[in-house]
C-alpha positions in Angstrom: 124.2 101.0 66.3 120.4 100.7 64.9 120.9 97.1 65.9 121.6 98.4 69.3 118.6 100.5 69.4 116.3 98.1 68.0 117.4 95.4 70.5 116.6 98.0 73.1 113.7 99.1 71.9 112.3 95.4 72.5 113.8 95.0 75.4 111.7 97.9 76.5 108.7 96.6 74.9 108.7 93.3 77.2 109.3 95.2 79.9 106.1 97.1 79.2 104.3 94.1 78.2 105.3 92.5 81.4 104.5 94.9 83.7 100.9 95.7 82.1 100.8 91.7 82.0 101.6 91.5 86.4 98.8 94.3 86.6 96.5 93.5 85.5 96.7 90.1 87.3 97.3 92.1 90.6 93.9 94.2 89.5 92.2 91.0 89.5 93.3 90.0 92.6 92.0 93.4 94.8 89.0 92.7 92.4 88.1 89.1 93.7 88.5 91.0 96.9 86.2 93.6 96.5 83.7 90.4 95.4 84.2 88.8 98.9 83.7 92.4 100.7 80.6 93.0 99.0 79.2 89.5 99.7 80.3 89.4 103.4 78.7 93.1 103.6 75.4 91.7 102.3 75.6 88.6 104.9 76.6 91.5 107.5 73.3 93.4 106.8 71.0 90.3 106.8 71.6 89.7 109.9 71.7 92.6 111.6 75.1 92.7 112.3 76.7 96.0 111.1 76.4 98.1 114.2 77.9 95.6 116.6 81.2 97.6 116.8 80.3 101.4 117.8 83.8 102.8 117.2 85.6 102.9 114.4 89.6 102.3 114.5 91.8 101.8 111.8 94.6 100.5 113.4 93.8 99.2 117.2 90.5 97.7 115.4 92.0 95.3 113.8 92.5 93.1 116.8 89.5 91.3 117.9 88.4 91.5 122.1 91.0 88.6 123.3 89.8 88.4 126.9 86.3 88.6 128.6 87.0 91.4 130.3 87.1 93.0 126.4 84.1 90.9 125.1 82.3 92.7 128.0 83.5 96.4 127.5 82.5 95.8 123.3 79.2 94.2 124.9 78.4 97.4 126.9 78.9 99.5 124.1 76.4 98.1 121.9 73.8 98.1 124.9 74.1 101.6 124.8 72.7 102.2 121.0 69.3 102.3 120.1 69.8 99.1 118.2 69.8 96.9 121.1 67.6 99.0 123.6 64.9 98.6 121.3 64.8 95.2 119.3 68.1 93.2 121.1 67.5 94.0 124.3 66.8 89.6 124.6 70.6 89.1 123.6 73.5 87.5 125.7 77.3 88.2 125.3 77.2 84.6 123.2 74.4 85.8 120.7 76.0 89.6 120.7 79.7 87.5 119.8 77.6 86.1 116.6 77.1 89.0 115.2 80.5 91.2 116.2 82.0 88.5 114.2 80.3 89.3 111.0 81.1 93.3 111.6 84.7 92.6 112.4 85.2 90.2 109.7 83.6 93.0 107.0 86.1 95.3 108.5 88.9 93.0 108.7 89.1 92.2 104.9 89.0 95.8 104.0 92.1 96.9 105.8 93.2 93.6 103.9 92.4 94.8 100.6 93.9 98.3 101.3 96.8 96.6 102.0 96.3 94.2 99.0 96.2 97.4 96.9 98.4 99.9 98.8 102.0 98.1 99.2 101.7 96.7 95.3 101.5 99.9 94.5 104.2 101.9 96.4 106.4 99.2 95.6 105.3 99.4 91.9 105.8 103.4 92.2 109.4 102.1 94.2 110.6 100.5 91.3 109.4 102.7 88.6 107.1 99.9 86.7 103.8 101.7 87.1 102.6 101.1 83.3 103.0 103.7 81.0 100.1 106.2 81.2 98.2 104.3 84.1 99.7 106.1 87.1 97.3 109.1 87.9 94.4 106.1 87.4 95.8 103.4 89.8 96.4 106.2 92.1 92.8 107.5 91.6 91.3 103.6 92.9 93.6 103.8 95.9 91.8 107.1 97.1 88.4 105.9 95.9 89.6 103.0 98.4 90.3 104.7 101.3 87.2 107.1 100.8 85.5 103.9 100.9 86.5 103.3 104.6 85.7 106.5 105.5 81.9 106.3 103.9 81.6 103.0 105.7 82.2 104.3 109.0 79.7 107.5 107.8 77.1 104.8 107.6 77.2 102.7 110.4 77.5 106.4 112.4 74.1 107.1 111.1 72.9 104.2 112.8 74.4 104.9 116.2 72.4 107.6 118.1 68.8 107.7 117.2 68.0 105.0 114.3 67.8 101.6 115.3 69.6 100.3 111.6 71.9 102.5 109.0 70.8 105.1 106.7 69.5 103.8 103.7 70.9 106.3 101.9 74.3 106.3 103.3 74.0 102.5 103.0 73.2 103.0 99.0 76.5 105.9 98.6 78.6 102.9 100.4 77.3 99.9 98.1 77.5 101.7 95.1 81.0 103.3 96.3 82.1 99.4 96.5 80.6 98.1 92.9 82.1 101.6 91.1 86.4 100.4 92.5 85.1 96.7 91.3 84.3 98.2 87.9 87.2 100.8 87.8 89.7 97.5 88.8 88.3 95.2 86.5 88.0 97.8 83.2 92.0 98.8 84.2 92.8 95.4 84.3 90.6 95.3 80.9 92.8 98.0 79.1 95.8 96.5 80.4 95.6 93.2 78.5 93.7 94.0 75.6 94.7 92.8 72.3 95.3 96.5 70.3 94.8 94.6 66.8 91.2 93.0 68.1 88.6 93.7 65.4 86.7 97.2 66.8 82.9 96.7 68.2 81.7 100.2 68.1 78.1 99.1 68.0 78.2 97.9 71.4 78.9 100.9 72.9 74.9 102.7 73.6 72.9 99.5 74.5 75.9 98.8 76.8 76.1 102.3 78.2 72.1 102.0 78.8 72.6 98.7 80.6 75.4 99.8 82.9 73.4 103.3 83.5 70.4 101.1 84.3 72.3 98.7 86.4 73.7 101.9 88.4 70.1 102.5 89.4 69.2 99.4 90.5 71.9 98.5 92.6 70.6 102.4 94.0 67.1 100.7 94.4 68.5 97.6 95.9 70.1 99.5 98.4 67.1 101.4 99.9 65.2 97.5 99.4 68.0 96.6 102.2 68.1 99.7 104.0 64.6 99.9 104.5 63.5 95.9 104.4 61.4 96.6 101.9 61.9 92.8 100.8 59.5 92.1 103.2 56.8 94.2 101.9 55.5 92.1 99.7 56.5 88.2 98.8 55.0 87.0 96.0 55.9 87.4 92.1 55.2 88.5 89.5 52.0 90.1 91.9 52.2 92.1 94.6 50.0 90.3 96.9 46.6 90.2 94.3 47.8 93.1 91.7 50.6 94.0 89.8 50.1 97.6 91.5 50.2 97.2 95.0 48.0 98.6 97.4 49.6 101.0 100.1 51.7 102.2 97.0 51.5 105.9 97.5 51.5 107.5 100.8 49.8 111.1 100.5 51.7 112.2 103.4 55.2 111.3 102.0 54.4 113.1 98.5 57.3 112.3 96.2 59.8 110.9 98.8 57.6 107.7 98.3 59.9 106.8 95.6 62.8 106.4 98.4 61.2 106.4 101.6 58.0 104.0 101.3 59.2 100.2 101.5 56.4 99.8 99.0 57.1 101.7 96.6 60.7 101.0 96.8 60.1 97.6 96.4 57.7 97.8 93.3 60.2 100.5 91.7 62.7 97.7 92.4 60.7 95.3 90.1 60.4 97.3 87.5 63.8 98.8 86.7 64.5 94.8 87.0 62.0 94.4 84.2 63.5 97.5 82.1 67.2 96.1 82.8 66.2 93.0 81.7 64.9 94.3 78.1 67.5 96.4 77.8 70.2 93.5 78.4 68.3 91.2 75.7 69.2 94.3 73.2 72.5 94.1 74.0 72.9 90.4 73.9 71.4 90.8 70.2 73.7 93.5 69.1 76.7 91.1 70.6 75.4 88.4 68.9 74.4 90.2 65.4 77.9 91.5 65.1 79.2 88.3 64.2 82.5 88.3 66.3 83.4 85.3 68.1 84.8 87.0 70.9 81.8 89.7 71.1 79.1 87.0 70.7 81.0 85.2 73.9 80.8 88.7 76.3 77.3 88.6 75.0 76.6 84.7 76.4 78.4 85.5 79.5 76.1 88.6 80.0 73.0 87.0 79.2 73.7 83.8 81.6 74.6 86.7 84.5 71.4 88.5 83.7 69.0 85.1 84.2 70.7 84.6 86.9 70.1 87.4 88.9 66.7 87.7 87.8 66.0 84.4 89.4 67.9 85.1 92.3 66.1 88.4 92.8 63.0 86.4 92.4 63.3 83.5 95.0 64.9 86.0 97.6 61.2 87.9 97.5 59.5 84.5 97.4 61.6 83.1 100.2 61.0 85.5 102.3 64.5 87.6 102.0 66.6 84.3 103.5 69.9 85.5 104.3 71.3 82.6 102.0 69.6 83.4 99.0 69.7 87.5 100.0 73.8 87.2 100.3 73.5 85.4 96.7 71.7 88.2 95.3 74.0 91.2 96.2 77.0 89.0 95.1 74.7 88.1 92.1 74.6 91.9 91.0 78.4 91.8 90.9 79.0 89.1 88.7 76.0 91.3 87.0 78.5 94.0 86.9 81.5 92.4 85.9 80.1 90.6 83.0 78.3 94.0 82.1 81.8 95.4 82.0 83.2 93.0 80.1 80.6 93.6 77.5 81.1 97.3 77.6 85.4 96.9 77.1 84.9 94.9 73.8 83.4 98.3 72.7 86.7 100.4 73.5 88.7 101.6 70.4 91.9 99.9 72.2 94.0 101.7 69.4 93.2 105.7 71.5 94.4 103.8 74.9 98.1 104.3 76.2 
């Protein structure tokens, strides 16, 4: 009999490790996802294609216009939004097509990752493999999901009637929305897979909490850059134009809401949580590196390569001139950003207190 029961007792066991094991991989996957929906959202906003599709549809809008007849009824739609009446008026039905394309592909690969994360998941709930102690959580992402939609069509709304682009704050909720399910599938997927017996790294936990709580507000900051172009405001570095303070900084009239309503000030606030995030991630590198764990001192390496990165990306975007290239490399920069920032933050997690 305790045979029995100890032959069951492992056959449960690799069950469990197996379905934490399939997961996680499936986490992974919706996360690569998320990657590609946050760099074809950047591409979408550079150029200027996000309010080319005026309705939103969840189900009928995932077909595309398959006749003229439709390309012309979309067409008139958009000619009816400030948008075009006041800087594409100059467009024809070929230039308006360029940029529907980049709306409806943005659109199109989120009802792909609902569906990506929705029908694993009611089949995982199907067949009762749902890891142990991770069911209220997965469920939790799939409604931060489909909130997601809905705060995406709450943005490009904002942009509909009397603004010629999106809200930049809207824009900021939506972007942030997007990088907070990235960090929520990849740290599941993190917890999943973790070795229980790995050697604890408690020290890591404040300077990564301070780097993530930093990186929070500059992805904030990097919104309202986009949502108010205020990469154009100035493009040189480390200057602005012949100072390190600009000119035109504060605007007497605005009073505080400079800090989120002048492209100026936006901009230099942009720089300099950049050049606080960037001190702050050479303490954590240090603490990863001083503990003296192989594994920590890698997370460290793989931060610190993701952190020069993006500040050189963030860099030549301002220098070039905001080039939608080098702009789409810098919004999918700050992922990476994120995930190695995550990765960091995990190796700090008494696994041992985790289901």
């Amino acid at each position: 009999m305790q045979t029995r029961a100890s032959s069951s007792a492992a056959a449960t066991f690799a069950d469990d490790r197996r379905n934490r094991r399939w997961t996680a991989r499936w986490l992974l996957l919706v996360a690569t996802l998320v990657f590609a929906m946050v760099v074809v959202g950047g591409a979408t906003r550079l150029t200027e294609s996000g309010l080319s599709i005026t309705e939103w549809k969840p189900v009928s809008g995932a077909i595309p216009p398959l006749n003229d007849a439709q390309w012309a009824a979309e067409f008139e739609a958009y000619k009816k939004i400030p948008e075009y009446i006041q800087e594409h008026a100059w467009m024809s039905l070929d230039d308006f097509k360029a940029i529907y394309w980049w709306e409806f592909g943005h659109r199109l690969l989120g009802r792909v990752i609902g569906l990506a994360y929705g029908l694993p998941f009611l089949w995982l709930l199907w067949r009762r493999r749902v890891p142990r102690g991770y069911g209220w959580r997965l469920t939790g992402l799939l409604a931060l999901g489909g909130l997601q939609g809905a705060i995406g069509w709450w943005m490009v709304a904002s942009g509909l009637v009397e603004r010629t682009d999106v809200s930049h704050y809207r824009l900021a909720v939506h972007l942030t929305t997007a990088l907070l399910i990235f960090a929520g599938l990849l740290w599941t997927a993190l917890d999943l897979t973790a070795d229980r017996h790995r050697v604890p790294a408690p020290t890591l936990r404040w300077p990564a909490a301070l780097f993530l709580l930093l990186l929070l507000a500059q992805v904030i900051m990097g919104a309202f850059v986009a949502g108010l172009n205020a990469g154009f405001a100035f493009n040189t570095w480390p200057l602005m134009g012949d100072s390190f303070v600009p000119p035109m900084l504060w605007d007497a009239a605005l009073g505080w809401l400079n800090i989120i309503e002048n492209p100026v000030a936006v901009q230099f606030i942009h720089r300099i949580v950049a050049y606080v995030l960037f001190v702050a991630g050479l303490w954590a590198i240090w603490r990863g590196w001083a503990s003296g764990i192989a594994d920590v001192m890698v997370r460290a390496g793989l931060l610190g390569a993701a952190l020069l990165l993006q500040l050189v990306l963030g860099i030549l975007t301002i220098v070039e001139g905001v080039p939608i290239l080098l702009g789409v490399a810098h919004q999918g920069g700050a992922v990476v950003l994120l995930a190695a920032a995550v990765l960091y933050a995990h190796r700090g997690r008494d696994m041992r207190r985790v289901a």
